[in-house]
C-alpha positions in Angstrom: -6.0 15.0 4.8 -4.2 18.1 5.9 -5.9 19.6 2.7 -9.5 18.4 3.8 -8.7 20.1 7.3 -7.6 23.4 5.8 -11.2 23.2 4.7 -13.2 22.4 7.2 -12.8 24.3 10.1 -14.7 27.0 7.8 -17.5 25.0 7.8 -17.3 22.7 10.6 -15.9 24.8 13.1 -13.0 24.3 14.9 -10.1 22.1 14.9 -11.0 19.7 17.5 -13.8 19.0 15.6 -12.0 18.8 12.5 -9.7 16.0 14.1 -12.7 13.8 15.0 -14.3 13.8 11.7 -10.9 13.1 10.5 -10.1 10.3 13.3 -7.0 11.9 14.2 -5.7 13.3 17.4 -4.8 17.4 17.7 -1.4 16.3 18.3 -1.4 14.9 14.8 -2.8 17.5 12.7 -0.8 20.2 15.0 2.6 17.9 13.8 1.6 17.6 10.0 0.4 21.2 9.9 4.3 21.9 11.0 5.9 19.8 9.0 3.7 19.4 5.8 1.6 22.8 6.0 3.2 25.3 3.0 4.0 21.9 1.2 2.1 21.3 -2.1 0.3 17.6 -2.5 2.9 16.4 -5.0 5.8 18.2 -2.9 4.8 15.8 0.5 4.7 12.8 -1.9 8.4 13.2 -3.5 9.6 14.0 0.3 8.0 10.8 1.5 9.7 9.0 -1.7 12.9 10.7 -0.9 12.6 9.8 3.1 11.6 6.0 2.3 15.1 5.7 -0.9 17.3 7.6 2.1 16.0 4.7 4.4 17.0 2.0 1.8 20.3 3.7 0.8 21.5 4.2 4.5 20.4 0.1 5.1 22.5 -0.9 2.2 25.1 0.9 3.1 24.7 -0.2 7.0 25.0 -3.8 5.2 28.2 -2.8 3.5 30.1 -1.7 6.4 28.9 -5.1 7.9 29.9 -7.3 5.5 33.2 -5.5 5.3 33.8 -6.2 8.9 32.9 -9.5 9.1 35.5 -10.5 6.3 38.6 -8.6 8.1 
């Protein structure tokens, strides 16, 4: 989406406009633009992958530490 609004505003206008074609708020598109904007499609995908195995590694180990207390 961030791709598609790199596009528009040269043919739309500006990005308000941008952000109700796209049904997001400013806010949004000003947030993604930081975090996502000099990323490449396939480079945002393998960060969300790597985010969402982070998440799942920290909760198993989060269920370790648990276990391990609960048996002392």
């Amino acid at each position: 989406m961030l791709r598609r609004a790199d596009v528009e505003p040269g043919k739309a206008g500006k990005v308000p406009e941008v952000c109700k074609m796209l049904r997001i708020v400013q806010q949004t598109y000003y947030r993604w633009r930081q975090k996502y904007g000099s990323m490449a499609p396939e480079m945002a995908k393998e960060l969300k992958a790597l985010q969402k195995e982070n998440a799942q590694l920290k909760q198993l180990v989060a269920d370790q530490a648990l276990d391990d207390e609960r048996k002392r």
